[in-house]
Residue frames as a rotation matrix with the C-alpha (Angstrom) as fourth column:
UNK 1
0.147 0.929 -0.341 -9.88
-0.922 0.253 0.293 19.50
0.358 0.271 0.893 -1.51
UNK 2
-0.792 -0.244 0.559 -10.44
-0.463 0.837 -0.291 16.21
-0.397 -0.489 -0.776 0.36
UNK 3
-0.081 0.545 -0.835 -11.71
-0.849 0.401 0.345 13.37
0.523 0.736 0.430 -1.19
UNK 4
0.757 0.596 0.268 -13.31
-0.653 0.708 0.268 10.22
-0.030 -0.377 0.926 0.68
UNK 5
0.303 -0.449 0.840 -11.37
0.168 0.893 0.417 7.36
-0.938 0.014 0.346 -1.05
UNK 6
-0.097 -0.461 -0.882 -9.18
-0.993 -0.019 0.119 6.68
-0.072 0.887 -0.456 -3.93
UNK 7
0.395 0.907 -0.149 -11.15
-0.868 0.315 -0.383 4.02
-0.301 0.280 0.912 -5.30
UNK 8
-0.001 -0.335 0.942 -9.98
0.018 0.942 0.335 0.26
-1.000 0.017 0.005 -5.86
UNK 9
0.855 0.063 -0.515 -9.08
-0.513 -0.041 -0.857 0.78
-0.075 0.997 -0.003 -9.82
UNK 10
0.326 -0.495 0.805 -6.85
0.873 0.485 -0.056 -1.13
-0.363 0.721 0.590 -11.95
UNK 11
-0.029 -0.174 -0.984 -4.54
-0.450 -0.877 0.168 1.32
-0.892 0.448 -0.053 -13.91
UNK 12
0.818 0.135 -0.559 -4.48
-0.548 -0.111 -0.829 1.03
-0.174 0.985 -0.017 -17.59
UNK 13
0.615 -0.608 0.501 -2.23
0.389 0.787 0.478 -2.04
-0.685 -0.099 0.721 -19.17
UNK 14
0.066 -0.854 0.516 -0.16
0.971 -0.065 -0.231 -0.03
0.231 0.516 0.825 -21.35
UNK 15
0.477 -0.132 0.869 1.59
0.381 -0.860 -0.340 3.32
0.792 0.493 -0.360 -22.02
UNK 16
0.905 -0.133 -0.405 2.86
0.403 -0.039 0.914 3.82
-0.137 -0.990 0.018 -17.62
UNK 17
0.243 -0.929 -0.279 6.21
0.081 0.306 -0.949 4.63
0.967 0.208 0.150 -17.61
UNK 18
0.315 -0.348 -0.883 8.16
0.932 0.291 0.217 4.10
0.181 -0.891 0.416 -13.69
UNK 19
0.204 -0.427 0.881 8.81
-0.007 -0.900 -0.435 7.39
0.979 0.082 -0.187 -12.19
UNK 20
0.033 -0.728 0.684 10.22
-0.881 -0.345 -0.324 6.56
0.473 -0.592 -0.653 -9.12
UNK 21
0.847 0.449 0.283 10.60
-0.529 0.762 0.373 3.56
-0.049 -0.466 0.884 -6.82
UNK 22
0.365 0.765 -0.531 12.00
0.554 0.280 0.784 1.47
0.749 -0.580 -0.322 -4.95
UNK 23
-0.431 -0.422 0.798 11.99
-0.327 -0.751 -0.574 3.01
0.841 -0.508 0.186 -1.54
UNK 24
-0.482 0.448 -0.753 11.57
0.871 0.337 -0.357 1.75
0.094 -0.828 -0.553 2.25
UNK 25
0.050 0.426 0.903 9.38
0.108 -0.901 0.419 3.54
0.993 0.077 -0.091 3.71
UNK 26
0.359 -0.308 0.881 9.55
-0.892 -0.389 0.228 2.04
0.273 -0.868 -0.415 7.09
UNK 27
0.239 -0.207 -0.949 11.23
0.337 0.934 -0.118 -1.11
0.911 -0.292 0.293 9.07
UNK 28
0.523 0.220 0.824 10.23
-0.853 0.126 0.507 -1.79
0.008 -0.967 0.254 12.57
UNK 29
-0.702 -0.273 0.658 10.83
-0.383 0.923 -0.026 -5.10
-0.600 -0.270 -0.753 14.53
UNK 30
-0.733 0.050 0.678 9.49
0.078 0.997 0.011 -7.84
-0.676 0.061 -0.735 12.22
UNK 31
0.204 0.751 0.628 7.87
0.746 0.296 -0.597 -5.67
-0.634 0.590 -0.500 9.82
UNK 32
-0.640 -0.740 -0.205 9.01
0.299 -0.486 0.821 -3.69
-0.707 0.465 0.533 6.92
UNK 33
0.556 0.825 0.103 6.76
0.586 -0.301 -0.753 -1.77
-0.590 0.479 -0.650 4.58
UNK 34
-0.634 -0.713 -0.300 8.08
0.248 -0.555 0.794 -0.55
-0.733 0.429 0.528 1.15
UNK 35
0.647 0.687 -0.331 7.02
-0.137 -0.322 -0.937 0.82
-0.750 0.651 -0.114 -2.11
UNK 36
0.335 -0.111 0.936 7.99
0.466 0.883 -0.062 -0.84
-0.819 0.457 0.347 -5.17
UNK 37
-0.874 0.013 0.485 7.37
0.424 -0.467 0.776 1.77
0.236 0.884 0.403 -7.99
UNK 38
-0.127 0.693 -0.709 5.08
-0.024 -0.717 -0.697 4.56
-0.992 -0.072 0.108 -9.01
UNK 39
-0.373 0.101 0.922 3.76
0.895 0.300 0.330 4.32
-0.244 0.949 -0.202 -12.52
UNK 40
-0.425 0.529 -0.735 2.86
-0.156 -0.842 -0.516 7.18
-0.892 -0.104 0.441 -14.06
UNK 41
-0.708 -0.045 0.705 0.41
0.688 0.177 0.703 7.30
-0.156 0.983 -0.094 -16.68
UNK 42
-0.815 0.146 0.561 -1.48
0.049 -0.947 0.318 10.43
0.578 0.287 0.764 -18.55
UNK 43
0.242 0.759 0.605 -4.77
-0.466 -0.456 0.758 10.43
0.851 -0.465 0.243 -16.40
UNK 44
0.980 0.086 -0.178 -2.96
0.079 0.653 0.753 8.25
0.181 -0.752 0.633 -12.91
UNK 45
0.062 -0.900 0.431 -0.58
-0.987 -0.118 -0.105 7.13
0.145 -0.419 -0.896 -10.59
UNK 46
0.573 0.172 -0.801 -0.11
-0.122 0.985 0.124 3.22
0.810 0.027 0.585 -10.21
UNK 47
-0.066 -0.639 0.767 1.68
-0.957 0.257 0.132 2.47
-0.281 -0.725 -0.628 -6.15
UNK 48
0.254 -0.124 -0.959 2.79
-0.184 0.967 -0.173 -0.97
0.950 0.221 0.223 -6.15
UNK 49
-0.039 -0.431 0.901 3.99
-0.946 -0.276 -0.172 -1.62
0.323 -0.859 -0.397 -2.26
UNK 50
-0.008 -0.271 -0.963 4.97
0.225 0.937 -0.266 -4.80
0.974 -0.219 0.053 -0.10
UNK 51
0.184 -0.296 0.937 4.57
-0.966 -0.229 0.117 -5.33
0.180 -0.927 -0.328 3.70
UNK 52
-0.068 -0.201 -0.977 6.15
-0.006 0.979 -0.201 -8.24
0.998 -0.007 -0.068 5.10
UNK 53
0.110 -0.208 0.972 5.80
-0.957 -0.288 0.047 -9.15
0.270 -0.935 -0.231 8.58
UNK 54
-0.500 -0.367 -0.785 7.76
0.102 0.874 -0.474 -12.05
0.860 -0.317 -0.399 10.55
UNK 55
-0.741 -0.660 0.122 6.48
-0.021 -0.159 -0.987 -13.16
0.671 -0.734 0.105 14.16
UNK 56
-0.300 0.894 -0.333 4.11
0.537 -0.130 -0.833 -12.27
-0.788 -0.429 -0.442 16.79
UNK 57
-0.185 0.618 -0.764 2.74
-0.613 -0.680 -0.402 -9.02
-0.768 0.393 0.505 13.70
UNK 58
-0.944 0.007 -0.329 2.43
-0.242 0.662 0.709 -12.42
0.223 0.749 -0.623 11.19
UNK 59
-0.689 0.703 -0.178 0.29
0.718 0.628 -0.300 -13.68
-0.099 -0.334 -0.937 13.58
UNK 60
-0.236 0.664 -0.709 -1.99
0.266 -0.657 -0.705 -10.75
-0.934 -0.355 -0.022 13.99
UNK 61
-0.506 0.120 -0.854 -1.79
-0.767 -0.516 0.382 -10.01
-0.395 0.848 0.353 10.17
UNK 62
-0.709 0.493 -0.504 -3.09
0.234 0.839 0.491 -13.82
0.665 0.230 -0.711 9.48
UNK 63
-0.634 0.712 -0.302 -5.71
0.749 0.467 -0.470 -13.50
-0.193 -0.525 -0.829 11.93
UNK 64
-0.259 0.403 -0.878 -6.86
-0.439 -0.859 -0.264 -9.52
-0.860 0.317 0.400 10.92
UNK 65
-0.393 0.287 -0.874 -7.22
-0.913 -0.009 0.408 -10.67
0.109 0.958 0.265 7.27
UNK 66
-0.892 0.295 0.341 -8.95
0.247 0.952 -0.180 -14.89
-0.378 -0.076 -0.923 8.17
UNK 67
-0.191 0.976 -0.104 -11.78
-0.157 -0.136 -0.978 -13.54
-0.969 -0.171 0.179 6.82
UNK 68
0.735 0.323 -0.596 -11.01
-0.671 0.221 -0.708 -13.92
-0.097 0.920 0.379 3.26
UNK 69
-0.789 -0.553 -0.267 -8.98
-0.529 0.833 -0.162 -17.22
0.312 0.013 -0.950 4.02
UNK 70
-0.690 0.634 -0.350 -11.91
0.704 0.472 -0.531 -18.78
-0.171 -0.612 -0.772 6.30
UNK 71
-0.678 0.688 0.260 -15.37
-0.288 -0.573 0.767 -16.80
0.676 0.445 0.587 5.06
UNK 72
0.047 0.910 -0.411 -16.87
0.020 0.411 0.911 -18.94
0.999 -0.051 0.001 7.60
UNK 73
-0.419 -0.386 -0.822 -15.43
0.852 0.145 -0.503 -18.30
0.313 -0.911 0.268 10.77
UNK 74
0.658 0.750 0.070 -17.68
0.524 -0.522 0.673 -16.05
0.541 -0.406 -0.737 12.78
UNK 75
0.604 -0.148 -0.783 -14.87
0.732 -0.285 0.618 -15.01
-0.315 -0.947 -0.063 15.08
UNK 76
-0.233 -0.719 0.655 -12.56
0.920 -0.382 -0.092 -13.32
0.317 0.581 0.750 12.15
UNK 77
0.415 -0.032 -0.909 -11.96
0.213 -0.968 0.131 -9.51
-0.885 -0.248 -0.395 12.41
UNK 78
0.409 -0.480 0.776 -10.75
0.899 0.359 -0.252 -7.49
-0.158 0.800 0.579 9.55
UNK 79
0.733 -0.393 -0.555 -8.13
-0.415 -0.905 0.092 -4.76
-0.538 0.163 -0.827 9.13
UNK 80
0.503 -0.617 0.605 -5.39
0.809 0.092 -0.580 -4.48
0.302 0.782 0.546 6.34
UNK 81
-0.551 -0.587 -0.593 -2.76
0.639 -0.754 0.153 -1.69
-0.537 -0.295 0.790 6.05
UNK 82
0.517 0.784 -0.342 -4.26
0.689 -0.619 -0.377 1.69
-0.507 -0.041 -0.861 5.90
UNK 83
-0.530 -0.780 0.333 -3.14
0.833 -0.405 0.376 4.18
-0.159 0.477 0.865 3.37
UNK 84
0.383 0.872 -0.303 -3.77
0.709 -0.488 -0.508 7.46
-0.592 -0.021 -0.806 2.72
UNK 85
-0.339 -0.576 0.744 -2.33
0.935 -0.120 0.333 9.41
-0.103 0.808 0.580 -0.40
UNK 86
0.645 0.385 -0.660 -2.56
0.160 -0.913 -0.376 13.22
-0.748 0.137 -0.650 -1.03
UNK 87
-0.179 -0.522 0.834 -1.59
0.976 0.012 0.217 14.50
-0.123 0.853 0.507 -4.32
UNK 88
-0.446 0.242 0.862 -1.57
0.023 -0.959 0.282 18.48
0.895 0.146 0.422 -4.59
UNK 89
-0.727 0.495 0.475 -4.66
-0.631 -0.755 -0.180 19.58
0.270 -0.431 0.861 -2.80
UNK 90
0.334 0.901 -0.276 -6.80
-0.790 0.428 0.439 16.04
0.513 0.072 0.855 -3.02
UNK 91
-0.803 -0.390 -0.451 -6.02
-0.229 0.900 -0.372 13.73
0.550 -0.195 -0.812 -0.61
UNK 92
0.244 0.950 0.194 -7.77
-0.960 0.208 0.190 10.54
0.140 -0.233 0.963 0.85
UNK 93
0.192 -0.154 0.969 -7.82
-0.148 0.972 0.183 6.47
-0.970 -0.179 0.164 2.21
UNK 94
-0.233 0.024 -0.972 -6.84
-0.937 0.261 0.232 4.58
0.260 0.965 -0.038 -1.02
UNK 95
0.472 0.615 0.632 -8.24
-0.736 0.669 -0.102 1.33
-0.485 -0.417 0.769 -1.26
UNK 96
-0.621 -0.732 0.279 -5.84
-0.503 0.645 0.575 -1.54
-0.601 0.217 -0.769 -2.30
UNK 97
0.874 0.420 -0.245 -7.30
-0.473 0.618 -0.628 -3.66
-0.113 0.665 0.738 -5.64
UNK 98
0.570 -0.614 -0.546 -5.46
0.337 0.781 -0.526 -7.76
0.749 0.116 0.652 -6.33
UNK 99
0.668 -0.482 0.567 -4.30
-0.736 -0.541 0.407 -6.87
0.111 -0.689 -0.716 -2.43
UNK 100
0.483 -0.527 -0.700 -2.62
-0.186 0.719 -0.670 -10.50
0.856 0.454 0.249 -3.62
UNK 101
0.341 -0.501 0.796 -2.06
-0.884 0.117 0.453 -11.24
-0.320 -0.858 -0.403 0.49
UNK 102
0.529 -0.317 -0.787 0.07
0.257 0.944 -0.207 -14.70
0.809 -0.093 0.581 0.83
UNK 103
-0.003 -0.666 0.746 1.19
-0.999 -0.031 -0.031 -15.35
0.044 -0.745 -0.666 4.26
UNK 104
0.315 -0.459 -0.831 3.14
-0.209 0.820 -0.533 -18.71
0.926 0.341 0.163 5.24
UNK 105
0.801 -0.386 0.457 4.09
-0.493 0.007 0.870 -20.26
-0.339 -0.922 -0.185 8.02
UNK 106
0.448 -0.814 -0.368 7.61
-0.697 -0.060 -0.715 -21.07
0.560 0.577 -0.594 8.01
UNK 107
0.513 -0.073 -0.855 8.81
0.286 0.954 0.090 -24.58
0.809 -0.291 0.510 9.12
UNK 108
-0.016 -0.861 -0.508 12.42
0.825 0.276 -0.493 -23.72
0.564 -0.427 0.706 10.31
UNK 109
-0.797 -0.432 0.423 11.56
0.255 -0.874 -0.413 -19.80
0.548 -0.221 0.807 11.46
UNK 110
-0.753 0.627 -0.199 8.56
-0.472 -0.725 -0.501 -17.40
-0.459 -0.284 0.842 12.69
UNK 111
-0.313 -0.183 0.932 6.13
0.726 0.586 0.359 -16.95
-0.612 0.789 -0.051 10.79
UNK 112
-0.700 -0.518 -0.493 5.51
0.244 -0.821 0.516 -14.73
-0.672 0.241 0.701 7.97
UNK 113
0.234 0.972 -0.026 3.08
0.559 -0.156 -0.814 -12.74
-0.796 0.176 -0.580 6.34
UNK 114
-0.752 -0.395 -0.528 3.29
0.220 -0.905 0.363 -10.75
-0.621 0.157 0.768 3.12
UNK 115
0.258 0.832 0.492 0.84
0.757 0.142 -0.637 -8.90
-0.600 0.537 -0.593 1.15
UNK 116
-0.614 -0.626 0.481 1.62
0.775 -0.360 0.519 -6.74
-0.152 0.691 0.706 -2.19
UNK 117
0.487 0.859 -0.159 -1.44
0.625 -0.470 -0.623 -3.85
-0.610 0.204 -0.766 -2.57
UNK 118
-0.875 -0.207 0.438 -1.58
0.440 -0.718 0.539 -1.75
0.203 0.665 0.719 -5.65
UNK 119
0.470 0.810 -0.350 -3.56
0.566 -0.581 -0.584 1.38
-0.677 0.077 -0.732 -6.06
UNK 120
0.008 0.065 0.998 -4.72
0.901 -0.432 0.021 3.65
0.433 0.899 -0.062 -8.47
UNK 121
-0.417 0.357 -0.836 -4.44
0.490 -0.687 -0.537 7.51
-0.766 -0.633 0.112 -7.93
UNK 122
0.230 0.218 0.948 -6.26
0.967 0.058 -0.248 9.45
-0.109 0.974 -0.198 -10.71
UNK 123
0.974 0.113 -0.196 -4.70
0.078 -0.981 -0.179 12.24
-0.212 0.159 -0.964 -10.65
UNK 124
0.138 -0.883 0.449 -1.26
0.889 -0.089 -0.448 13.68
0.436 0.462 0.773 -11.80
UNK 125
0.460 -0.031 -0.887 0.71
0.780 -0.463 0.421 16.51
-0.424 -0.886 -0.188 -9.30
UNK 126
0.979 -0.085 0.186 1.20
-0.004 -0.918 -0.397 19.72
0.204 0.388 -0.899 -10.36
UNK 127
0.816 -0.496 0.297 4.19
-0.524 -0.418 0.742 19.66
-0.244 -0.761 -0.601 -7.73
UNK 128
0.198 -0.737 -0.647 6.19
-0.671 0.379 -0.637 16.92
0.715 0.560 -0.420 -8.66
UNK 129
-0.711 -0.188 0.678 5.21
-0.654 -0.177 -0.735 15.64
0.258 -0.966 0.003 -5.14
UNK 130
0.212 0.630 -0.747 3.07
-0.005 0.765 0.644 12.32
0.977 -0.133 0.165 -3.78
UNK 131
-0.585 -0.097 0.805 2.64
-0.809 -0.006 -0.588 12.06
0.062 -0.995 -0.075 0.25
UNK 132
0.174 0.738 -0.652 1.45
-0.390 0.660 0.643 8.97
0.904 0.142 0.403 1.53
UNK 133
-0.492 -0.492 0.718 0.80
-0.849 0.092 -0.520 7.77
0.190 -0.866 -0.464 4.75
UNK 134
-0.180 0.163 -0.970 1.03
-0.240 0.949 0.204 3.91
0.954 0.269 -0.132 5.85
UNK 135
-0.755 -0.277 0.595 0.28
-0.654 0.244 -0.716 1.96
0.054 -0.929 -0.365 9.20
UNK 136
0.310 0.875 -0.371 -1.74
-0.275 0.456 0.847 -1.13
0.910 -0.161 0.382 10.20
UNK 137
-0.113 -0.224 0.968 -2.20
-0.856 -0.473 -0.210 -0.57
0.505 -0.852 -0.138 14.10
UNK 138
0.693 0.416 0.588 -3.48
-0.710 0.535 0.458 -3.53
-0.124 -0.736 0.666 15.00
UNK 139
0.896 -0.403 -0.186 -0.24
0.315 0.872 -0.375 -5.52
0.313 0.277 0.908 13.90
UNK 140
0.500 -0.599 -0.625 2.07
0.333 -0.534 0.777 -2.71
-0.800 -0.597 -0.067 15.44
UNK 141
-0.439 -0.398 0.805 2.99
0.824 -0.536 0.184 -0.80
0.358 0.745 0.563 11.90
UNK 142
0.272 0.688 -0.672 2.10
0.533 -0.689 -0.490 2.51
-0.801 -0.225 -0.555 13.42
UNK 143
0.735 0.422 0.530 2.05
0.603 -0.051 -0.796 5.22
-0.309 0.905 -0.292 10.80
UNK 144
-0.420 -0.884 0.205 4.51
0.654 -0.138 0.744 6.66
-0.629 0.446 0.636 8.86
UNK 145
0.765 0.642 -0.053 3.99
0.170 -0.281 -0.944 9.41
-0.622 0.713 -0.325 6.32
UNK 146
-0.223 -0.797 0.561 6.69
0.625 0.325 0.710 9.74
-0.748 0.509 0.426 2.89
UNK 147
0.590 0.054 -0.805 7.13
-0.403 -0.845 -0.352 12.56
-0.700 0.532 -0.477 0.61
UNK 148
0.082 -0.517 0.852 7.65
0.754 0.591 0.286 11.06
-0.651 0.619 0.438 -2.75
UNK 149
-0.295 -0.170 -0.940 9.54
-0.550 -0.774 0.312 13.19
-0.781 0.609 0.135 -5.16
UNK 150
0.322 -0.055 0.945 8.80
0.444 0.890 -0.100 12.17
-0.836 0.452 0.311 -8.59
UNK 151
-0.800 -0.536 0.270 10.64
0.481 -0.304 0.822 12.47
-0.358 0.788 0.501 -12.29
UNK 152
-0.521 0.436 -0.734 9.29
-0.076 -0.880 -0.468 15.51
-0.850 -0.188 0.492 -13.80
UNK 153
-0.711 0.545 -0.444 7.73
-0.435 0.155 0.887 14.09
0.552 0.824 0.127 -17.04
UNK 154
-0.730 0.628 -0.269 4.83
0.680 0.628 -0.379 13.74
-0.069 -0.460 -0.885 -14.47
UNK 155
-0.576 -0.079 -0.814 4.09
0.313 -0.941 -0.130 17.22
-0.755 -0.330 0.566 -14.26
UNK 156
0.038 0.403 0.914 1.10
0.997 0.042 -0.060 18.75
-0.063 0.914 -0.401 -16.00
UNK 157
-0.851 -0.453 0.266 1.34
0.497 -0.858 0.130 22.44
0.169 0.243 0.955 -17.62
């Protein structure tokens, strides 16, 4: 079953517990894309993830996201990193909620971008099994897909 989107949610502030994490998923030149943790919690998954990028894919990542730095700049474009998450049989884009970007230029170095997106999956794998694929082309992160095992007190009967 394919589903559209996995919806910008918040997970629930208590009860989660960490069922796997952390784990690169990929590192290129000057950008590096990981996953923090996986909450699990009875009706979800919580991802937590981190992309940093140093350099010429800083620049492009500051200028892809200027739209919600500069609202007023007509010339902005916008693209973010693109996920897509299958759990079992339902997979789909997830949308990133508090995508909590901060990017810096760096006096003595490059500079550097990083942004933290969480998402929500509602659902809970049968398998013991999360796939997710990452990439944001227009900064050169091409995509990448990860088979995440996770700890079996995920598993519903």
């Amino acid at each position: 079953m394919r589903r559209p989107r996995w919806p910008a949610v918040a997970p629930p502030t208590t009860g989660g517990h960490r069922v796997h994490g952390p784990l690169l998923l990929t590192a290129e030149d000057h950008l590096t894309l990981e996953l923090f943790e996986v909450v699990a919690f009875s009706d979800g998954l919580h991802l937590r993830m981190a992309l940093t990028a140093t350099g010429r894919p800083a620049e492009l990542a500051q200028y892809e996201t200027r739209s919600l730095s500069d609202p007023d700049d007509p010339s902005t474009r916008w693209s973010y990193l693109s996920v897509r998450a299958r759990v079992d049989d339902i997979e789909g884009e997830a949308d990133p909620y508090h995508p909590a970007a901060a990017s810096k230029p760096c006096r003595s170095g490059p500079p550097e971008y990083r942004t933290e997106p969480h998402y929500w999956l509602d659902a809970i794998p049968t398998s013991g099994f999360i796939a997710v694929t990452a990439g944001w082309p227009r900064i050169g992160l091409g995509s990448t897909t990860t088979t995440i095992g996770l700890e079996s007190s995920t598993r519903t009967s």
